[in-house]
C-alpha positions, 0 to 999 in steps of 0.5 A: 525507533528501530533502524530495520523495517519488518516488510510484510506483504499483504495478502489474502491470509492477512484479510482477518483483524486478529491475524493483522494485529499479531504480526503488528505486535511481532514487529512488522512495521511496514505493509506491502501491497501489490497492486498488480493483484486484486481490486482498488476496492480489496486493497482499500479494504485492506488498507483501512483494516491495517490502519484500524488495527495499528491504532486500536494496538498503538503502533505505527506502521506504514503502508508499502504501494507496489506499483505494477512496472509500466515499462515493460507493458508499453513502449513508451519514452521516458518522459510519457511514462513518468507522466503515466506512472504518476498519474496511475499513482494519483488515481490509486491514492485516491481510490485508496484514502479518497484525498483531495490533495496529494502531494507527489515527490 
């Protein structure tokens, strides 16, 4: 295993499968996505897409969850907005992958 990482940010010039696989094979191994831009359902599109392609490729790559910054839309205290962050974090998970049980740490 290689101790760099490759982040790759995902963007609308990665929607295609061929274009997903070759930056795969060039050695990305981790996929970013920001999820200030665009909808739950482009990212789950997405998402499903790279797990696709790393399978059918046979190499693992993880996937990056950007979350936009809370604290400086609201003005908010500390402990409200941890609270807030990992509730919109549950949410995104399951509009993503559609899990019954997360594990949040």
């Amino acid at each position: 295993m290689a101790l760099t990482k490759i982040i790759v940010t995902v963007g609308p010039a990665l929607e295609k499968e061929n274009v997903l696989g070759s930056i795969i094979q060039a050695g990305a191994s981790v996929f970013r996505f920001n999820l200030k831009h665009n909808t739950p359902a482009w990212h789950n599109a997405l998402v499903q897409k790279v797990k696709r392609v790393s399978k059918k490729i046979g190499q693992p790559v993880a996937i990056l969850l950007d979350f936009p910054n809370l604290a400086r839309k609201l003005s908010l205290n500390r402990e409200y907005l941890l609270m807030a962050k990992k509730k919109m974090l549950i949410f995104w998970l399951f509009l993503l992958f559609g899990e019954k049980k997360i594990l949040i740490f």
